[in-house]
N, C-alpha and C positions, 0 to 999 in steps of 0.2 A: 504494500500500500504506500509503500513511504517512496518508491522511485513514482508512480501514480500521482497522489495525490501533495507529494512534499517535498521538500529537496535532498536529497542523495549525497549533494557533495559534501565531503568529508567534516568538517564544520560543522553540519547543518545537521546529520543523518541523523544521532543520537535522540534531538529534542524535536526533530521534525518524527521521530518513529513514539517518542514520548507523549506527544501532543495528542498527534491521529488516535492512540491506543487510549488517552483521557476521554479524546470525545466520544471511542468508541463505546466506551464502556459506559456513556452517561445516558445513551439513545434507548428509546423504550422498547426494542427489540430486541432477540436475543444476537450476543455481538459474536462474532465470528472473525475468525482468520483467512487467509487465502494462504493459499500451502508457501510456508518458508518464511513467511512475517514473523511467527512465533520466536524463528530463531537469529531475525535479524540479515533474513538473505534479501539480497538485493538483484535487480535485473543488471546482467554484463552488458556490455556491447563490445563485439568483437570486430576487429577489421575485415579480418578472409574467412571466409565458410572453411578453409581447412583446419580451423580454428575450432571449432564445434564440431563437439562428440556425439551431438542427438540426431539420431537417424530422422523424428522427424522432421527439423529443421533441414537437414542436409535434400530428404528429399522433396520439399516442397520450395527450396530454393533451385534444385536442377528442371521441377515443374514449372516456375517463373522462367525460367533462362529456356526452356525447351519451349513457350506460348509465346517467348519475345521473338524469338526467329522464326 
């Protein structure tokens, strides 16, 4: 939630994942995670797809490269 809805960059991450997690827990519903919030994971970005070890990434980036030509 915190690359989402907060700042990521290193300064910020702490009280921007601090924050979300206060309001989440004040909203009348019940609060929930999104996989990896709980432990502080954030989204990468990587330069080269040979970079990336997840099959589906890899192959719905060779489906984008195969629909462009």
């Amino acid at each position: 939630m915190v690359t989402r809805w907060g700042n990521d960059a290193p300064p910020y991450r702490e009280a921007s994942s601090k924050i979300i997690t206060t309001f989440l827990m004040t909203m009348r519903t019940t609060p929930y995670y999104y996989f990896g919030d709980e432990l502080g994971m954030r989204n990468i970005k990587l330069n080269n797809i040979e970079d990336y070890r997840d099959i589906q990434s890899i192959n719905m980036y060779q489906k984008i490269i195969k629909m462009a030509t």
